[in-house]
N, C-alpha and C positions, 0 to 999 in steps of 0.2 A: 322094383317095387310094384305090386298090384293095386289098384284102388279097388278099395271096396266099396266107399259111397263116398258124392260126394255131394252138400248140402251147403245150400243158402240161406243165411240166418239175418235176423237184422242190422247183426255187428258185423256182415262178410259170407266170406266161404269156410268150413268145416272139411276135412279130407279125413278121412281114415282108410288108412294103408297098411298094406301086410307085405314083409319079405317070406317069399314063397320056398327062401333055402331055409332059413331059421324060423319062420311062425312068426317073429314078431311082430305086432303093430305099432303104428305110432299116431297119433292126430295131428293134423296139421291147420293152422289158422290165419288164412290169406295169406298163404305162403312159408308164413314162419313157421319153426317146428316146436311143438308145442310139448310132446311126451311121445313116451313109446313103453314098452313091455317088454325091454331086456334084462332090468335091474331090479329097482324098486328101492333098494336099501335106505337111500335119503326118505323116499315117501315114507317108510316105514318107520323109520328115525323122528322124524316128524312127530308121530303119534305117541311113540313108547318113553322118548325122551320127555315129552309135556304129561306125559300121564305118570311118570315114575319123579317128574318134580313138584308134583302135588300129592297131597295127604289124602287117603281115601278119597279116589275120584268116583264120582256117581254119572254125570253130565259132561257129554263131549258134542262138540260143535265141530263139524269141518266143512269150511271153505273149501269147494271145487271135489266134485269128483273125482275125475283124471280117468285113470285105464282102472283104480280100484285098488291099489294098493294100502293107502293109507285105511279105507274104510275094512280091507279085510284087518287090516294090524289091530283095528279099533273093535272089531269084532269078537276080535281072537281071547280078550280082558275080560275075565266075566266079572269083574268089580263093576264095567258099567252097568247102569240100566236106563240111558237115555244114551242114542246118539243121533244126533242132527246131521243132516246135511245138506249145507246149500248149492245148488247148481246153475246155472244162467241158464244153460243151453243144455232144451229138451231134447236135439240129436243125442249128448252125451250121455242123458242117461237113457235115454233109446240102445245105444249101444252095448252100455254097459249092463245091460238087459238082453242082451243078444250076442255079438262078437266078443265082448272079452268078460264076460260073467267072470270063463273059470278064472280070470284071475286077482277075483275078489271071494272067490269060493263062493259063488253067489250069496255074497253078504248083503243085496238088500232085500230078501226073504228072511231078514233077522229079525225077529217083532219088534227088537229095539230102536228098528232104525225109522227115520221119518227122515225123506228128502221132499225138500221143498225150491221150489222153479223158481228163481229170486235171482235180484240183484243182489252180488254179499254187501258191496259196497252202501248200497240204497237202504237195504234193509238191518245194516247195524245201525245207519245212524238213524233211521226211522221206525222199527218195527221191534228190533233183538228186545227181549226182557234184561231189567238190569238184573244183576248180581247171579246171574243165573248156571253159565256155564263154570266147570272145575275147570276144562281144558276147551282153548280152542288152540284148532289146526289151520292153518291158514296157507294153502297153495291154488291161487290163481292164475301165477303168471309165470316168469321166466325169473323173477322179481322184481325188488321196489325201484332197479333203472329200465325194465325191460319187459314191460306191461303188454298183453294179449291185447288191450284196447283203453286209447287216453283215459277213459276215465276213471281207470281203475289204479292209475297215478293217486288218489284222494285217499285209498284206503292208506298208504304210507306215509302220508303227513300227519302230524300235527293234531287232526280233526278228525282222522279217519282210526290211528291209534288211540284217541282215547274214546272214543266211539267203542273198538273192540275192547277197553279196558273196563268201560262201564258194564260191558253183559259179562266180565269174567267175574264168580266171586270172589268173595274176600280168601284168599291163600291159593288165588288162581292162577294157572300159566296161561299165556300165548305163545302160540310156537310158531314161527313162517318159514315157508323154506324160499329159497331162493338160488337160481345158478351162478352165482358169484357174491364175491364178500363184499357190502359198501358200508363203505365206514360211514360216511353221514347221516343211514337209516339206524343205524347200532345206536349210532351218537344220541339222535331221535328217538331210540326206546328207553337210553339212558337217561332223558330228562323226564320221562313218564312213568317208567316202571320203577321199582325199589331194587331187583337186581336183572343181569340181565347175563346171558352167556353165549357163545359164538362157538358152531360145534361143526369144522369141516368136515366134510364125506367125500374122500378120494376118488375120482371115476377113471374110467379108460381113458379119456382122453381129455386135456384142457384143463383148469381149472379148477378145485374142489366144489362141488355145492356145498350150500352151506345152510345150515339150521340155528334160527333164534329163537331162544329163548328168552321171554320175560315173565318175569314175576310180579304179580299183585302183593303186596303183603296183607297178611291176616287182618 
């Protein structure tokens, strides 16, 4: 693997690397491997899944950037006309503006889109407008056991879920992905949401990732 750059952020080190036999990249976060640009499908499941379980969506919200998958899927809908995105780290969307545009179809040259440099975690429970979003998307981490940094442990409890439940409207979904199934976060959106569904994505190797859905009711 080649690095391309490698940057110090206030939560750590950032790597972005490319295999020089196949193209792809991946980001790396104080070691741990965080994404890459072989697949996508779960990212993209993420979007299409929470957008096709709501009624005329207008407004979409997505937690994390990544390599850009989800935001081109979210592009791709022309029912919306708002989409959000929040990001922590201005490397990533430095990047995502330069090494892996194509593979968001440089989706944020979309007029629709507005990225904003935030904490997700910080800025649902302080900042997000209520009732606001149709769909949020929410990929931050590796998921709710296996967080890019402690404190992103909070968006999965309790306080952090209905935090994201207050900015969704009334007949709204959340959708999170996550690399493995934990039944106790499930358990979690089942006492918050009105329904909720669990939607594995097969990969090459290990595990399914997995996509949740909940539901606001009307």
């Amino acid at each position: 693997m080649e690095t391309i750059e490698r940057r110090d952020t206030p939560r750590g080190e950032l790597v972005l690397r490319r295999d020089e036999q196949t193209g792809r990249y991946e980001i790396i976060s104080n070691g741990t491997f965080l994404m890459d640009t072989s697949d996508g499908r779960s990212e993209r499941l993420l979007v299409t899944e929470a957008l096709a379980a709501t009624t005329a969506p207008r407004r979409l919200l997505i937690g994390g950037l990544g390599v850009g998958f989800s935001l081109a899927q979210a592009v791709a809908d022309g029912r919306l006309t708002e989409i959000t995105v929040l990001e922590r780290e201005p490397v990533v969307l430095e990047w995502q503006r330069t090494h892996l545009s194509r593979f968001s179809g440089d989706a944020l040259a979309d007029p629709r889109v507005t990225v904003l440099v935030d904490d997700l975690v910080r800025w649902l429970a302080a900042d997000a407008p209520a009732d606001r979003y149709d769909a949020i998307c929410l990929d931050i981490d590796n998921g709710p056991q296996w967080t890019v940094v402690p404190g992103n442990a909070a968006l999965y409890d309790v306080a952090g879920l209905t935090a994201a439940r207050a900015a969704l409207a009334p007949g709204g979904t959340l959708a999170v992905w996550s690399a493995a199934a934990v039944p106790a976060f499930e358990a979690t959106l089942g006492e918050l949401f009105d329904q909720v569904r669990v939607l594995p994505v097969e990969v090459a190797r290990g595990e399914p990732d997995v996509v949740y859905l909940a539901h606001r009711a009307a």
